[in-house]
C-alpha positions as a Python dict, from the first residue, in 0.01 Angstrom:
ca = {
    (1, 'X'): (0, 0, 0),
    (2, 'X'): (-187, -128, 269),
    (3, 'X'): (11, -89, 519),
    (4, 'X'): (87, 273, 410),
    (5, 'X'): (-338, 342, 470),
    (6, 'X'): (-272, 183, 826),
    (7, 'X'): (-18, 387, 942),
    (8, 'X'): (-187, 683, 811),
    (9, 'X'): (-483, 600, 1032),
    (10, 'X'): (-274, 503, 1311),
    (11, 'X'): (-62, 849, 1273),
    (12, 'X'): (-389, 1042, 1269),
    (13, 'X'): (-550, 832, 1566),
    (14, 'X'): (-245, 948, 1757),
    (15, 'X'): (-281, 1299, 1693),
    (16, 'X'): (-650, 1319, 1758),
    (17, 'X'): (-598, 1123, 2103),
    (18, 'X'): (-249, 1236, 2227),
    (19, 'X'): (-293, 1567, 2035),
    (20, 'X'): (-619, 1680, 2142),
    (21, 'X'): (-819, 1463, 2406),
    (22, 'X'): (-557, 1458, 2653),
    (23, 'X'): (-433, 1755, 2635),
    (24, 'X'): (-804, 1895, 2676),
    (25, 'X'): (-864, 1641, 2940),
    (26, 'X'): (-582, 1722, 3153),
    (27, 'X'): (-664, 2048, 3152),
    (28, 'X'): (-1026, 2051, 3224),
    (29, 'X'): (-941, 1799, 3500),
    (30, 'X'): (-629, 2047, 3647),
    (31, 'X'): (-911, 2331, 3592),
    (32, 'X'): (-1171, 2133, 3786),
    (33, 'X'): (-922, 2041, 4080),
    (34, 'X'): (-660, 2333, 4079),
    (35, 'X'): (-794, 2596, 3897),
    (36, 'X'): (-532, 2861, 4060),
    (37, 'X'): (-230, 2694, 3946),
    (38, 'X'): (-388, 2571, 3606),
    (39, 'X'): (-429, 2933, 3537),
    (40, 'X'): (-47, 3095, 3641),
    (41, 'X'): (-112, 3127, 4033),
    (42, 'X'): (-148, 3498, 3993),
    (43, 'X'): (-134, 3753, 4251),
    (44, 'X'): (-433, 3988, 4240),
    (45, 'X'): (-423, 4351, 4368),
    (46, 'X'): (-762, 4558, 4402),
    (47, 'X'): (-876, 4300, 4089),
    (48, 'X'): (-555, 4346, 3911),
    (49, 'X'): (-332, 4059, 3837),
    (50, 'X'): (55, 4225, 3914),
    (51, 'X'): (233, 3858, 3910),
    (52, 'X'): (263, 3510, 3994),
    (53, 'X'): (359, 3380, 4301),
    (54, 'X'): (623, 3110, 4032),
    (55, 'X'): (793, 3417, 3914),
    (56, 'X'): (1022, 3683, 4060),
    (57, 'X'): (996, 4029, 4006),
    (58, 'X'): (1231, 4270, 4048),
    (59, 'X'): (1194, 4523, 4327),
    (60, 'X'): (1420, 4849, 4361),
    (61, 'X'): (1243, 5059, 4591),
    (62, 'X'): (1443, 5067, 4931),
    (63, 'X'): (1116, 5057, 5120),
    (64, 'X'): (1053, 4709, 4959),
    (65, 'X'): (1222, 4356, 5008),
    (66, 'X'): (1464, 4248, 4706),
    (67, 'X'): (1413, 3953, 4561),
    (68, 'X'): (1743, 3723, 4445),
    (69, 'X'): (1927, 3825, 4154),
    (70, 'X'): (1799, 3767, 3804),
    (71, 'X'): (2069, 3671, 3504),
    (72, 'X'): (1781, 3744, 3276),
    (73, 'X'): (1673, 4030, 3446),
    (74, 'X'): (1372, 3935, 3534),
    (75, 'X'): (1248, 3894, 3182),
    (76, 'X'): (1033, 3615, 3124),
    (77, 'X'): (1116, 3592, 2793),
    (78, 'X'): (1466, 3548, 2878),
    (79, 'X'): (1490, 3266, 3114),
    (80, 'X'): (1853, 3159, 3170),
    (81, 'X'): (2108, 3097, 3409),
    (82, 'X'): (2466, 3301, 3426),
    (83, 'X'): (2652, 3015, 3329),
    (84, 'X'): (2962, 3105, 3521),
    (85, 'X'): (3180, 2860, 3712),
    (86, 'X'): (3261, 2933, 4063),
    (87, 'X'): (3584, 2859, 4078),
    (88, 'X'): (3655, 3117, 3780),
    (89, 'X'): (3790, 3513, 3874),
    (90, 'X'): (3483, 3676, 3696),
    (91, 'X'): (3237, 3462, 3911),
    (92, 'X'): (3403, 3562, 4210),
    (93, 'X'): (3439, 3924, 4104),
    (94, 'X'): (3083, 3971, 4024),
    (95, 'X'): (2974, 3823, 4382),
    (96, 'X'): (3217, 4031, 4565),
    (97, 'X'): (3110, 4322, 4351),
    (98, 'X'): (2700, 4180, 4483),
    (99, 'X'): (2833, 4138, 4858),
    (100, 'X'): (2940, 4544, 4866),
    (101, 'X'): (2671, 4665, 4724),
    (102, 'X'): (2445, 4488, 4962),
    (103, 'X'): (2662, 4617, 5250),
    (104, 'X'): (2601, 4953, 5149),
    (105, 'X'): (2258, 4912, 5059),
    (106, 'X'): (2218, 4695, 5421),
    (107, 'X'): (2463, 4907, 5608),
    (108, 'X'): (2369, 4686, 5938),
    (109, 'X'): (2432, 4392, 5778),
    (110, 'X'): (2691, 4135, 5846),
    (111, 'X'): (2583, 3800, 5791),
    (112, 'X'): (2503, 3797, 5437),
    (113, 'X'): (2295, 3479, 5316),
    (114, 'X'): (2377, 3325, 5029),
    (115, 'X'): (2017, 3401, 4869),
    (116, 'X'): (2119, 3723, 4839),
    (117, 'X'): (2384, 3730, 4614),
    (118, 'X'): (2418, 3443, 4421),
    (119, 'X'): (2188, 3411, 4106),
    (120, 'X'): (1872, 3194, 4069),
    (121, 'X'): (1923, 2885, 3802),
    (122, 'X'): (1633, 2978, 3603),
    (123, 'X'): (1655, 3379, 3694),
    (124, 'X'): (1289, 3367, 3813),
    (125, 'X'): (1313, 3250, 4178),
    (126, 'X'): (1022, 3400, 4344),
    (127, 'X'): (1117, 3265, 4716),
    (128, 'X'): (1380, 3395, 4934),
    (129, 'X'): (1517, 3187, 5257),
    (130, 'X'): (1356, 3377, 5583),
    (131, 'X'): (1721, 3497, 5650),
    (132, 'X'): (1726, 3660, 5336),
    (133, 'X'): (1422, 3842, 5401),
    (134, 'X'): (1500, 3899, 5741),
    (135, 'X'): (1847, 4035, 5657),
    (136, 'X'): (1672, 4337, 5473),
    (137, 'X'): (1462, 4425, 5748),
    (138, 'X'): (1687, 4742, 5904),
    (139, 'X'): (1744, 4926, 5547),
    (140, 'X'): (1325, 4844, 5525),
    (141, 'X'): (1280, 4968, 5885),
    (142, 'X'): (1474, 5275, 5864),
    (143, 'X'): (1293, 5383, 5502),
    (144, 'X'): (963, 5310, 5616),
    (145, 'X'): (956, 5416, 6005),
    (146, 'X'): (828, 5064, 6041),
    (147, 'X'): (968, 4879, 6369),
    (148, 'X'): (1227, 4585, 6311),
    (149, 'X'): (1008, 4389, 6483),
    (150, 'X'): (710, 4435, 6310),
    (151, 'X'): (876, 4391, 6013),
    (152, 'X'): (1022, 4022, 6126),
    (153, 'X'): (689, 3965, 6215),
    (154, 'X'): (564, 4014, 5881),
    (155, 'X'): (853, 3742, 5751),
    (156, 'X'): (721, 3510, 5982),
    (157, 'X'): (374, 3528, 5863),
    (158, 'X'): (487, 3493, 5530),
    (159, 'X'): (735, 3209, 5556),
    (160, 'X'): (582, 2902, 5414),
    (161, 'X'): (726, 2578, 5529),
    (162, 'X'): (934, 2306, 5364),
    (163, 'X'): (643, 2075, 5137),
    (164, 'X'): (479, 1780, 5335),
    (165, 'X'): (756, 1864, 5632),
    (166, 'X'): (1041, 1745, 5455),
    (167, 'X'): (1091, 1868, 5071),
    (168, 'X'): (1273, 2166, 5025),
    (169, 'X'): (1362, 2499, 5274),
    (170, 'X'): (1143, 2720, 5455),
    (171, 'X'): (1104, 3014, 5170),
    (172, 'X'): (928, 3347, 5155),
    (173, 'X'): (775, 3460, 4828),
    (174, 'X'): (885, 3808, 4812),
    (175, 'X'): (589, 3954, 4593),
    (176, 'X'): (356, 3835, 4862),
    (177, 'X'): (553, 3958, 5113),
    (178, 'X'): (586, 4324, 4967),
    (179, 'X'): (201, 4308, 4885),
    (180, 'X'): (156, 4252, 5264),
    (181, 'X'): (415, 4566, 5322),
    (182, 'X'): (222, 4765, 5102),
    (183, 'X'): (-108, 4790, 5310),
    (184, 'X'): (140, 4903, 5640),
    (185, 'X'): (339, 5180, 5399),
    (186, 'X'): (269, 5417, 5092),
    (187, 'X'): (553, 5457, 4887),
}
């Protein structure tokens, strides 16, 4: 019986430290140090939070940049991958079916990145490569009246390097991005 009574108190010594001090000290300490990304890195708009800069949204406008393809539609609640294999006839369908629709979308495309058309693992990729962005630039250019080269311009600024020089790919987050569009266009 006594060693029932000690694991008891060990079990609820556990809980109290691993279940509630930590947990509360982690996240007063991430508050203290990195209080944006402790609290969702939102995106704020005229004092309105419209999304975080860790999740995609999806844009249809043809004034705006497109972010990459969502298998959950772009509902956070529904985070998941396509599951598809690329050697199978259905995967290959559905990115031919992706390529001519962003031809006719992109009529002066030709080189068509592979960010564009091919689905994100989670479905909430918020970064596109800079040719992906960049790629989208005429169909923007010609909706908006805005030149080409402003509007590469704009990519530029917004392309955020790989992490510490060498993790990752340059990326562009494309809700920043549009925000940034937004003050040069009204839709």
């Amino acid at each position: 019986m006594k060693s029932v009574f000690i694991a008891i108190r060990a079990s609820v010594l556990f809980m109290i430290v691993c279940g509630l001090i930590y947990p509360l000290a982690t996240t007063g300490v991430a508050q203290v140090l990195f209080p944006k990304q402790a609290n969702g890195s939102l995106i704020e708009s005229n004092g309105v939070v419209i999304g975080s800069e860790l999740l995609a949204q999806g844009f249809e406008s043809p004034k705006l940049f497109h972010p990459r393809a969502s298998a959950a539609g772009y509902d956070p609640t529904a985070s998941s991958g396509s599951n598809t294999a690329v050697a199978s006839s259905d995967y290959a369908a559905a990115m031919q079916e992706k390529v001519d629709a962003l031809k006719k979308e992109n009529a002066a495309l030709s080189d068509i990145p592979a960010d564009l058309v091919t689905v994100s693992g989670s479905g909430f990729d918020p970064d596109l490569s800079p040719e992906g962005a960049k790629a989208q630039v005429p169909r923007i250019s010609k909706e908006t009246g805005i030149a080409e080269r402003q509007l590469n311009d704009l990519v530029d600024r917004q392309t955020k390097a790989r992490q510490l020089g060498v993790f990752g790919e340059p990326r562009v987050n494309v809700t920043e991005l549009n925000m940034e569009l937004l003050k040069q266009v009204k839709l």
